[in-house]
C-alpha positions as CSV (number, residue, x, y, z in Angstrom):
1,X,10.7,-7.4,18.0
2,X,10.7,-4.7,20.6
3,X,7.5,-2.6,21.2
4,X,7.6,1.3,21.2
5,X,5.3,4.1,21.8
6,X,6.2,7.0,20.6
7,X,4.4,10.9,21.5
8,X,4.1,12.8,18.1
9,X,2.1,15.7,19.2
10,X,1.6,18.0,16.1
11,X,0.6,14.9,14.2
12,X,-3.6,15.1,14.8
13,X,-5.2,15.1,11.5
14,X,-5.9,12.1,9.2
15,X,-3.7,14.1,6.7
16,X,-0.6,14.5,9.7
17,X,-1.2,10.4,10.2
18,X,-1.1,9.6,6.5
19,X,2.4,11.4,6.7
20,X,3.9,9.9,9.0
21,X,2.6,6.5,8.1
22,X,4.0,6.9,4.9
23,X,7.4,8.1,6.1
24,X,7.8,5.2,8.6
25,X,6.4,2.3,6.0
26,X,9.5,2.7,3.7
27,X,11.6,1.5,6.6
28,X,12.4,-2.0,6.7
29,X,12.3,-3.6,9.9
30,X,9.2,-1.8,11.4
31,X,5.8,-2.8,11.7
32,X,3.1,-0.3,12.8
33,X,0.9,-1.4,15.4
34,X,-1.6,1.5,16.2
35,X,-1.7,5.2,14.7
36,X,-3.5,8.0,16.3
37,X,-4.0,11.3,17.0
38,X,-0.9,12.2,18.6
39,X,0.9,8.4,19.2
40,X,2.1,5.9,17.5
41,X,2.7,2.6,18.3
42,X,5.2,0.3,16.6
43,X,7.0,-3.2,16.7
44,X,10.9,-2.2,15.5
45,X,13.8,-4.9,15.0
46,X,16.6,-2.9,16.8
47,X,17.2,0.5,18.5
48,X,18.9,1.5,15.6
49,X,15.8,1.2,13.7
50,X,14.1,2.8,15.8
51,X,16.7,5.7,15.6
52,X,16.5,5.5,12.1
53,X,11.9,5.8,12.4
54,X,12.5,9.2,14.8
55,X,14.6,10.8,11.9
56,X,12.7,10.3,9.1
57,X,9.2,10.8,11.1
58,X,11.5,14.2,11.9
59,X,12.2,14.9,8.9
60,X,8.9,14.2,7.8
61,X,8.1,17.6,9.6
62,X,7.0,16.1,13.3
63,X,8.4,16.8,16.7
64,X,8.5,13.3,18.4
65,X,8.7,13.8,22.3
66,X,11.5,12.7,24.4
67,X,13.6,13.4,21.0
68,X,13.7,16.9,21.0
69,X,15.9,19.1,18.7
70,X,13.9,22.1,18.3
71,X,11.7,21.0,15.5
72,X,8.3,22.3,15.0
73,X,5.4,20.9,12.8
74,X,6.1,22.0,9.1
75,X,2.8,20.6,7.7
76,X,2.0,23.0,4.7
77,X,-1.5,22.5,4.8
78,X,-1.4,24.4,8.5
79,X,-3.7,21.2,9.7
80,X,-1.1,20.6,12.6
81,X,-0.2,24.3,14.2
């Protein structure tokens, strides 16, 4: 297993964290290791599974750093402008 820390800046609420720890749970091969405000820290398999966490915590709404692609947060709540 290969450690990686990820930036995930918009995600600072509870609500933002639940997101993303959902998103990321329904990937096999990935074990989270610390969620905060703002980071994430995970044990993943491969690179491509990591690959595969950075899209789906995209798609989930969240600009992870060092991935950019012009995403912004998309949280409907508004908890993560």
């Amino acid at each position: 297993m290969k450690n990686v820390e990820l930036s995930i800046p918009d995600m600072q609420s509870a609500h933002c964290q639940s997101r993303v720890n959902n998103a990321i749970n329904a990937i096999a091969g990935v074990k989270i290791e610390r969620l905060e405000a703002g980071k994430l820290a995970v044990s993943v398999e491969s690179d491509e599974i990591k690959e595969e966490m950075v899209a789906v915590i995209e798609k989930a709404g969240y600009k992870v750093e060092g991935n950019d692609n012009g995403k912004t947060s998309t949280c409907s709540t508004g908890c993560c402008d």
